[in-house]
N, C-alpha and C positions, 0 to 999 in steps of 0.2 A: 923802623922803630917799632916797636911790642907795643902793643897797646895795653894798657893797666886796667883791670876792671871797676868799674863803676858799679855804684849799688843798683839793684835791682828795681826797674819802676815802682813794686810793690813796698820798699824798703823803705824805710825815715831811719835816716842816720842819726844818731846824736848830738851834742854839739863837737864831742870829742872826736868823734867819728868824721864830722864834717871837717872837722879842722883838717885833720889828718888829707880827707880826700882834696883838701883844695890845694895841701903842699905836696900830694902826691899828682896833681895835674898841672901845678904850677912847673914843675922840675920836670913832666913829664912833655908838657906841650907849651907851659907862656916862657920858655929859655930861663928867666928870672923872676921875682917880685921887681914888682916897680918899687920906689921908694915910699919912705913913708908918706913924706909929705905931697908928692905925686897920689896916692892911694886914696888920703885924706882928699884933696878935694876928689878925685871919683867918687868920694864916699860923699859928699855933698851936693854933686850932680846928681847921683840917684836920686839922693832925697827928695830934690826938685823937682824930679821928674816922676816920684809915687806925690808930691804936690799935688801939681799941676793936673792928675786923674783925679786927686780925692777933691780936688777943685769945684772938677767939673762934674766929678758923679755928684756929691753932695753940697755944692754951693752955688753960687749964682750963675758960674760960666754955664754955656753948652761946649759939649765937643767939635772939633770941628771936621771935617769929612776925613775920613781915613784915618781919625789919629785914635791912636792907642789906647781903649778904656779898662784893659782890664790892670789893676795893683798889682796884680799876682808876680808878673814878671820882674816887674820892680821893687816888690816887696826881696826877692831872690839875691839882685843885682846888689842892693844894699847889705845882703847878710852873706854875700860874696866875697864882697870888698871887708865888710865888719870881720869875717875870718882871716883877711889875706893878713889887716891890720893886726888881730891877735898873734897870728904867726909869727909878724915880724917883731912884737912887743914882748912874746913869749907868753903872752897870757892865753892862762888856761879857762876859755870861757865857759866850761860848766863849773868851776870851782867859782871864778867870777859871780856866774849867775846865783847860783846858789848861796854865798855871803849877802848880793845884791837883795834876792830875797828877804834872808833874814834880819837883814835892815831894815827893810822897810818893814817885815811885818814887828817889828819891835817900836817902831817911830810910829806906824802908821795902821797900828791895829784895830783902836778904836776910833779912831781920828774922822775914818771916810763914814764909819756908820753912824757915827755922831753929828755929822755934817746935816742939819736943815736944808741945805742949798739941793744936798743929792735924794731927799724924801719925797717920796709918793714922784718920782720921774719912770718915765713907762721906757725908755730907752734901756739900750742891753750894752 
């Protein structure tokens, strides 16, 4: 089997771009898309599992020996599966993201800077 190129370490693909490369390694190496609703809960496993780190980096748990601290991977896993889903929905998630945007900054333009609750907070 040809192996297909993947972007380059140095590279950040798009979302369009991404899309693209997960249904070109899906057809190239997972045989098929799982189903939707098979995808969906993966896509809720991950979630639990970038949880279960922001848990313990930033809440009460501790980690416990060997286990996995860094988001990053999980952060991944979730916008893995979030693409497989587009794929299958046919949604184009920078057109997506880009409406999603623009909603919110029309709903929600003055709204957060207005907010008392978010003033003089030192958090980023």
């Amino acid at each position: 089997m040809q192996e297909k190129p993947l972007p380059a370490p140095n590279e950040s693909p798009t979302l369009h771009e991404a899309q693209a490369l997960v249904d070109m390694w899906i057809k190239t190496y997972g045989v098929r898309y799982f189903s939707e609703l098979t995808n969906m809960a993966c896509l809720t496993e991950e979630v639990g599992e970038l949880a279960r780190i922001i848990a313990r980096r930033y809440g009460d748990q501790s980690f416990k020996a060997g286990e996995v601290q860094d988001p990053a991977d999980e952060m991944a896993d979730i916008l893995w599966v979030l693409l497989c889903l587009a794929n299958q929905t046919g949604t184009d998630l920078s057109e997506a993201f880009r409406r999603n945007l623009e909603k919110k900054t029309k709903r929600d333009g003055t709204r957060h800077l207005n907010n008392p609750k978010l003033k003089n907070n030192t958090q980023q």
